[in-house]
N, C-alpha and C positions, 0 to 999 in steps of 0.2 A: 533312247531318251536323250536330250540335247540337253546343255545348259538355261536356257531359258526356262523349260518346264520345271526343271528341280530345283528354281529359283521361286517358282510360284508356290511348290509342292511344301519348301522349304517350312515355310511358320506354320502349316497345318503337322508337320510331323514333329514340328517342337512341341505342340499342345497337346497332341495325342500323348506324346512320352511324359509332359507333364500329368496329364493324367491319370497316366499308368501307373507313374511312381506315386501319387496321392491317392491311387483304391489300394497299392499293394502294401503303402504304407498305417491305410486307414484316414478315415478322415476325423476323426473324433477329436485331436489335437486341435485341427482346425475349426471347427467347431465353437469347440471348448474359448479357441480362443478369441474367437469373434464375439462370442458373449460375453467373455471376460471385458473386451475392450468398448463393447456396447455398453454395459452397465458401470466402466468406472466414468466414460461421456457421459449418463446419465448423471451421476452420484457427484463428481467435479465440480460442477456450479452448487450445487446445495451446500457442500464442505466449502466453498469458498467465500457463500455466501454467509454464513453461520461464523465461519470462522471470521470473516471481516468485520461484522457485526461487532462479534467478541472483544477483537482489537480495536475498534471505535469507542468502545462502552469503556474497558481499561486504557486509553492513553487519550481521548477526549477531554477536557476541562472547561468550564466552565467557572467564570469569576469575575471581579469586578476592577478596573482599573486602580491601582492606589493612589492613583497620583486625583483622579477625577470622574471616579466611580461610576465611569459609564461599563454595562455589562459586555463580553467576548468572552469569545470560546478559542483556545489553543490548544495543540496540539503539549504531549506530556515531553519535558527535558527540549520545546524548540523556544525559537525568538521571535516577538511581534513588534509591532510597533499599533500603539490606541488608535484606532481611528478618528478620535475625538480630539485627542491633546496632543499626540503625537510624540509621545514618551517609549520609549523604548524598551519593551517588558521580556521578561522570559518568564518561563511555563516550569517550574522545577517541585519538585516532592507534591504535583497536585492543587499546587496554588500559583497563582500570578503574582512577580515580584518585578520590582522595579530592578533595571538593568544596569546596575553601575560599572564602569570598569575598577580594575584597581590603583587603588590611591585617591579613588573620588570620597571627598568629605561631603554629608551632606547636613547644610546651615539652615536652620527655621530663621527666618527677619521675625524680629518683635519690634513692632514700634514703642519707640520710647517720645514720651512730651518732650519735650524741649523748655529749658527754664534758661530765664533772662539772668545774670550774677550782675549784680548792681556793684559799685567799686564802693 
């Protein structure tokens, strides 16, 4: 027998031995575990789906601008900005608040009439 032949001969006698050792070890492991990994590929998208849901339903909001009561939806504890007004809001405990940093004061104007003082 030359080298070329037992070159060809070569991957057919890998497969047989893999063979061997998979009846003599049983195939039921293998099996077992192709169903196992068949059915969590089934099951993966439904638990992802289900569960994605879940987290949309608890960290979704809905609310209304304070500044100019147009409605939007935010994400729970993130930062938007209205669409509308363009105010700067965050998403916190479930409600939409207006986004101040700190040290910002914030001033209502009242108009006041204005009187003439005659001397």
């Amino acid at each position: 027998m030359n080298q070329y032949s037992f070159q060809l001969l070569r991957p057919w006698l890998t497969l047989l031995a893999v063979i061997w050792l998979l009846t003599s070890f049983g195939l039921g492991w293998l099996v077992n575990s192709l169903l196992f990994l068949f059915g969590l590929l089934l099951l993966a998208p439904v638990v992802f789906f289900f569960g994605f849901r879940w987290w949309l339903q608890t960290n979704l909001v809905t609310d209304q601008c304070p500044v100019c009561s147009y409605e939007l939806t935010g994400l729970n504890n993130s930062q938007l900005q209205c669409p509308n007004c363009g105010e700067r809001l965050i998403v916190q405990n479930r409600q939409i608040q207006r986004f101040t940093p700190d040290g910002t004061i914030d001033v209502t104007a009242v108009e006041v009439q204005a009187q003439v003082l005659e001397d």
